[in-house]
C-alpha positions as CSV (number, residue, x, y, z in Angstrom):
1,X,14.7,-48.5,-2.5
2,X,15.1,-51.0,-0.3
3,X,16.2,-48.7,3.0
4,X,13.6,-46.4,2.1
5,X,10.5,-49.4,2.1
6,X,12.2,-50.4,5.3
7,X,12.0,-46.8,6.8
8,X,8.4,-46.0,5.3
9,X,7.3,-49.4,7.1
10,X,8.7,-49.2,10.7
11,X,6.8,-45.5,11.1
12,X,4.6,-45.8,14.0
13,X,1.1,-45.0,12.9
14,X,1.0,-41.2,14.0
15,X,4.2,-40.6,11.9
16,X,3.2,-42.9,8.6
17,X,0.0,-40.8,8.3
18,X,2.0,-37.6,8.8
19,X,2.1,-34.9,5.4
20,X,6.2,-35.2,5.6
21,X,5.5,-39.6,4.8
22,X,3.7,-38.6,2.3
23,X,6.9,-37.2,0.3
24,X,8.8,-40.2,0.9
25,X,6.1,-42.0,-0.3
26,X,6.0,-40.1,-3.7
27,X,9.5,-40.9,-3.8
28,X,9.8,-44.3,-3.1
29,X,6.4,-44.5,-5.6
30,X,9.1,-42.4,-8.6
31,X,11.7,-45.3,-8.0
32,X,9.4,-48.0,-8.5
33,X,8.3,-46.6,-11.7
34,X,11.6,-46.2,-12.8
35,X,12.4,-49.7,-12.8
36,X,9.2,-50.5,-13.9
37,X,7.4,-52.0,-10.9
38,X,4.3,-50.2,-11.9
39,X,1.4,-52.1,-9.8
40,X,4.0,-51.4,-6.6
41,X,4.0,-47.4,-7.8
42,X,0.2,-47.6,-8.1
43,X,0.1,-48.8,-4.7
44,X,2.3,-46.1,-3.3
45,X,0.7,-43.1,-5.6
46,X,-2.8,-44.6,-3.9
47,X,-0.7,-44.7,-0.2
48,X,0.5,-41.1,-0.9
49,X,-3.1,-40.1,-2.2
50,X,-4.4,-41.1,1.4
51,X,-1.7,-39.3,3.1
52,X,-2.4,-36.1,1.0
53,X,-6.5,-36.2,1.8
54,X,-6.1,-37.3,5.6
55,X,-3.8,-34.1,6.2
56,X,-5.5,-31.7,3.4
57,X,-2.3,-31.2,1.7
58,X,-2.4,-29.4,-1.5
59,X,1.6,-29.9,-1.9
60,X,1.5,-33.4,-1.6
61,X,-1.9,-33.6,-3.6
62,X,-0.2,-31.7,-6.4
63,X,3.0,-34.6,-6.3
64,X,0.5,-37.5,-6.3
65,X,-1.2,-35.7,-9.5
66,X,2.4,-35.2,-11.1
67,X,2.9,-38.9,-9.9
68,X,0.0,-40.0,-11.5
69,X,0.2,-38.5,-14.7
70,X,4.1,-39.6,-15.1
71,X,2.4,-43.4,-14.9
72,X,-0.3,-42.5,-17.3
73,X,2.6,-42.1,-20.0
């Protein structure tokens, strides 16, 4: 999780707005839930949410909303 934050925050801004982030994002945002940092996931489900608008992405929307619901459990 660590490696992954560390990657996700040293993306230049054309590439941390890009629809591929966006998956890492969701992933990282699956991890922190897991371990039950749930305010961190909220802010990485929001992040992705962003991603997914700025670019129009209805993959990455549909992640977020799986995201979403998985936290709403």
């Amino acid at each position: 999780m660590e490696l992954l934050t560390a990657g996700l925050d040293g993306l230049d801004a054309d590439s941390a707005s890009a629809d591929w982030t966006g998956t890492y994002v969701c992933h990282l945002a699956g991890a922190q839930l897991a371990i039950g940092e749930r305010d961190s996931a909220a802010q990485s489900v929001e992040r992705a949410r962003c991603i997914a608008a700025r670019n129009r992405s209805s993959r990455l929307s549909a992640l977020v909303r799986n995201l979403s619901a998985s936290m709403d459990k």
